[in-house]
C-alpha positions in Angstrom: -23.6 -71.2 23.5 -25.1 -74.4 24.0 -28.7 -75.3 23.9 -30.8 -78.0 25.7 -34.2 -79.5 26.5 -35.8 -79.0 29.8 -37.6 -82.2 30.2 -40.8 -82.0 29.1 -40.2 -78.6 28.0 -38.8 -75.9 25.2 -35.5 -75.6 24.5 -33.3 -73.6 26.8 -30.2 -72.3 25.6 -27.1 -71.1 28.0 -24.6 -68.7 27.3 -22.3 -66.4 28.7 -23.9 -63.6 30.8 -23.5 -60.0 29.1 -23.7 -56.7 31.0 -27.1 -56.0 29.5 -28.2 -58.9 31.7 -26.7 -57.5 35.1 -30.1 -55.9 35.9 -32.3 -59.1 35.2 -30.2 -61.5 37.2 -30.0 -59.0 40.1 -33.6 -59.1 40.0 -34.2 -63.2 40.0 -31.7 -63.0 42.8 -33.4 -61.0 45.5 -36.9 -61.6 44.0 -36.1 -65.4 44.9 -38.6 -67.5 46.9 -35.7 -69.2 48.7 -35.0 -65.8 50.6 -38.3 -64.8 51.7 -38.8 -64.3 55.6 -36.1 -64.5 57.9 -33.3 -65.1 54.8 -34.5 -61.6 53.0 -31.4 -59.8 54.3 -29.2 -61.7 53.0 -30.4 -60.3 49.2 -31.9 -57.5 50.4 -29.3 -55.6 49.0 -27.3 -57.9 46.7 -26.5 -56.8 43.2 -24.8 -58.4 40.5 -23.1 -56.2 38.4 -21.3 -55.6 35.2 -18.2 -55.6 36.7 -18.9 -59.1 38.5 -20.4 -60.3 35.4 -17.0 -59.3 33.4 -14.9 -61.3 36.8 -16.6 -64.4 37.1 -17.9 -67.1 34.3 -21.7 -66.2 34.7 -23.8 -68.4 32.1 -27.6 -67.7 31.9 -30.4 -70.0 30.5 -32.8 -68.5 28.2 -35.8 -70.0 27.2 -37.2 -70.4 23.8 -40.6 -70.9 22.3 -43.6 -69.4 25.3 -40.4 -68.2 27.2 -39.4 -66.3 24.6 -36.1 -64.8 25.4 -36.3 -64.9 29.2 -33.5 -65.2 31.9 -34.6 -68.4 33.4 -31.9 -69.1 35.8 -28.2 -68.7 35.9 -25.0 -69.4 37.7 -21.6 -68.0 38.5 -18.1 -70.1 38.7 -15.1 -68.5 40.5 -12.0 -70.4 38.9 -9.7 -69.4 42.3 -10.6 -70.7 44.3 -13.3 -73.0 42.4 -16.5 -72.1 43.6 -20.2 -72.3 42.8 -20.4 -68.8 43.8 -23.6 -68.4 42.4 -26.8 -70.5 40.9 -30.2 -69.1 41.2 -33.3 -70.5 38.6 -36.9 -68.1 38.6 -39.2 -69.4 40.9 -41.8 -70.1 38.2 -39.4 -71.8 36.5 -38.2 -74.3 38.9 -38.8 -78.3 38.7 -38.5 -78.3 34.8 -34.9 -79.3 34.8 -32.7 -76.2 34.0 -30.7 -76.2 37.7 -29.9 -79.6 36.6 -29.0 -78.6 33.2 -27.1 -75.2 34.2 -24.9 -78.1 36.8 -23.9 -79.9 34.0 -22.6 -77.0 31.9 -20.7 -75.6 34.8 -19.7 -79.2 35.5 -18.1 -78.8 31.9 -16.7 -75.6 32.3 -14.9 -76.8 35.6 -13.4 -79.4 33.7 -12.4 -77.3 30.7 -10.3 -74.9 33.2 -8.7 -78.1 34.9 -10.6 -77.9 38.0 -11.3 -81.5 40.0 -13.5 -79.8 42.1 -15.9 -77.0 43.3 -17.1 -75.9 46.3 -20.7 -74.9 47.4 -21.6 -73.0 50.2 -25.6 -74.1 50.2 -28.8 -72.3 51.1 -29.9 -74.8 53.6 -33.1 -75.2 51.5 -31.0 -76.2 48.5 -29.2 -78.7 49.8 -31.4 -81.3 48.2 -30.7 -80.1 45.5 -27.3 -80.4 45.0 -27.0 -83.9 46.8 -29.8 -84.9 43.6 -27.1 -83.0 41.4 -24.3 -84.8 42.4 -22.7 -82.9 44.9 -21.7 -84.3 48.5 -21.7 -82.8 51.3 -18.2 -81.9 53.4 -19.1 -79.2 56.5 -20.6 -76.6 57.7 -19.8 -72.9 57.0 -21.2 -71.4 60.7 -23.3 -67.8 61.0 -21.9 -65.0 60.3 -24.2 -62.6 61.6 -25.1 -60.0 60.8 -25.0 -60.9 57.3 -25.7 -64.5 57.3 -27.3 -65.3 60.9 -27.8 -69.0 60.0 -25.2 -72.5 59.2 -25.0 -73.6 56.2 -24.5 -76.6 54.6 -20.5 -76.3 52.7 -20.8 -79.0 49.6 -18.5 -79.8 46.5 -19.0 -81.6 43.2 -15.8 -83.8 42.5 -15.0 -83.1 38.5 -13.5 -86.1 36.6 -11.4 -85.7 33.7 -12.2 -86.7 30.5 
């Protein structure tokens, strides 16, 4: 468990995502503002689960002081092959710095497996984002329809060793 400062903010802390948390993370996923309109199918039904929580290295970010407790925003690594799988922050908590902070610990964790790199297959709308985070961009993963009836934007942050 680590534990930060949003700029200009409370503390947020991350740690590893437990099943009791399966629920609240499903929620912030397909209550995200990202996937309103036509990109609400592609949550619709999602669900993350227990048993993904127990496959994957899933780290939330809980906030401290008038967040009390809450789920903020997490993400998910996949080790093979390495892969952003999955990094979602609640809408009203966006722009205070914890996607940038929850990068940098999976940034870290990369490294600590022996990963160089990790892929990102990017909501087109958070492509910013990761270029701002340090990613760079290498394709284009096309539609897959009817699933995922739009490109997107294929990305990877390059992991130095220490």
């Amino acid at each position: 468990m680590s534990s930060r400062r949003s700029p200009g903010s409370q503390p947020i802390t991350i740690r590893r995502a437990v099943a009791g948390d399966a629920k609240r993370l499903t929620r912030l996923v397909r209550g995200s503002g990202a996937y309103r309109g036509k990109y609400a199918a592609a949550v619709a039904g999602y669900r993350v689960g227990p048993d993904y929580l127990e496959a994957h290295r899933v780290f939330v970010a809980v906030g401290a002081g008038e967040d009390g407790g809450r789920v903020l925003g997490f993400y998910s690594l996949v080790l093979d092959p390495p892969e952003l799988d999955l990094l979602f922050v609640a809408d009203e908590a966006q722009r205070r710095g914890i996607g940038r902070l929850l990068v940098a610990h999976m940034r870290a964790e990369a490294r600590a497996a022996g990963l160089d790199r990790v892929k990102v297959v990017s909501h087109p709308s958070a492509e910013d984002f990761y270029h701002r985070a340090g990613a760079v961009r290498t394709g284009t993963v096309p539609a897959n329809p009817p699933a995922v009836p739009w490109d997107r934007p294929e990305l990877e942050f390059r992991i130095p060793s220490e």
